[in-house]
C-alpha positions as CSV (number, residue, x, y, z in Angstrom):
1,X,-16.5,-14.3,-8.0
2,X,-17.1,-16.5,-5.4
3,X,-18.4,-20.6,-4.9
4,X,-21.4,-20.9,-3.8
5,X,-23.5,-24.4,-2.8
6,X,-24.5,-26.5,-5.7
7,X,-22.3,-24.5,-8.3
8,X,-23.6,-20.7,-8.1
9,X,-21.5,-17.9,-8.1
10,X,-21.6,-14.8,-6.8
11,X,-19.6,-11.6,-7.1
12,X,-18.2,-9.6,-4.4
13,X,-16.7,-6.3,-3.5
14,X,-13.6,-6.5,-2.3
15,X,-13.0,-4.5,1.6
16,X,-10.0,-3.1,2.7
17,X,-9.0,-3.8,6.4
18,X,-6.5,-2.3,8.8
19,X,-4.1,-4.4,9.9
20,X,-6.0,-5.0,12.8
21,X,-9.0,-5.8,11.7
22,X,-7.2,-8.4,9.8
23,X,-5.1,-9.9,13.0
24,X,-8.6,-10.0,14.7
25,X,-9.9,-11.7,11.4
26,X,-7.5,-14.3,11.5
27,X,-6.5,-15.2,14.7
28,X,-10.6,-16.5,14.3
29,X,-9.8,-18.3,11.0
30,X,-9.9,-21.7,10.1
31,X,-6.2,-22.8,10.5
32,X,-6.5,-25.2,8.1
33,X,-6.7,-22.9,5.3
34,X,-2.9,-22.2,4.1
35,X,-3.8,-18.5,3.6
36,X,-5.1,-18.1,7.4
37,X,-2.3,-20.5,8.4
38,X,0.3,-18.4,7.0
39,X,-1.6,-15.2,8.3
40,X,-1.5,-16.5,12.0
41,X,2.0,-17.0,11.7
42,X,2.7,-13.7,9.9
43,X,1.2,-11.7,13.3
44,X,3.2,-13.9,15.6
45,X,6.1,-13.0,14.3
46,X,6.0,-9.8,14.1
47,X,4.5,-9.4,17.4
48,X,7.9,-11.8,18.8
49,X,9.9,-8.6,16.6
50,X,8.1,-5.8,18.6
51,X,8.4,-7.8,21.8
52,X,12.5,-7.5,21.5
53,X,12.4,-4.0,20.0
54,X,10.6,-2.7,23.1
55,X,12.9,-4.8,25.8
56,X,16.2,-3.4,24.1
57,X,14.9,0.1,23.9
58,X,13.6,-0.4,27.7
59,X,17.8,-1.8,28.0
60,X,19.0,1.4,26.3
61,X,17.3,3.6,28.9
62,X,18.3,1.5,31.9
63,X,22.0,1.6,30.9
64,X,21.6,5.2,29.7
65,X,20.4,5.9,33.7
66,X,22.9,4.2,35.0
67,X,25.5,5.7,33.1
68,X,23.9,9.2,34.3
69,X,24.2,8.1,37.9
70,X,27.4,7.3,37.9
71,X,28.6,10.4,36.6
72,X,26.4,12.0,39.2
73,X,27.7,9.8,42.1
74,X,31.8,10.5,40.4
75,X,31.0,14.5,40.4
76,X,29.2,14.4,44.1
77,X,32.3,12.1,45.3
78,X,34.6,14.7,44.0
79,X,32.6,17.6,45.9
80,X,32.8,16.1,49.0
C-alpha cells in the first residue's frame, strides 16, 4: 500500500528492475530521501571499484608486454 493525498491508499505491484534501470532510476531521485541517498552512493562506489579493476588489469597486460619484449630483445641480442 501506498499514501496517497488526503489519506487514501492505494496498492501497488511491485516491478523488478535491472540494475540499470535502477542506476538510471536513482541517479534522477530526490537525494533527500535516505533510500535514494544511500542508492546514489551505492553506484558510485562500485563504479570507483570497476574503475581500479580495469586500470590494474590494463597494468597486468602492459607489464606482461613488456616482459615479452624483453625476452624478445635478450633472444635477438644473443642471435646477433
Amino acid at each position: 500500500m501506498i499514501e496517497l493525498g488526503k489519506g487514501g491508499q492505494r496498492e501497488i505491484q511491485d516491478v523488478l528492475l535491472t540494475r540499470y534501470a535502477c542506476y538510471l532510476v536513482v541517479q534522477n531521485g530526490d537525494t533527500s530521501k535516505p533510500e535514494v541517498a544511500f542508492a546514489q552512493t551505492y553506484f558510485a562506489v562500485q563504479t570507483r571499484k570497476q574503475e581500479l579493476i580495469e586500470k590494474r588489469l590494463l597494468e597486468v597486460v602492459r607489464v606482461n608486454a613488456r616482459e615479452k619484449l624483453s625476452k624478445s630483445e635478450k633472444k635477438l641480442s644473443g642471435i646477433i
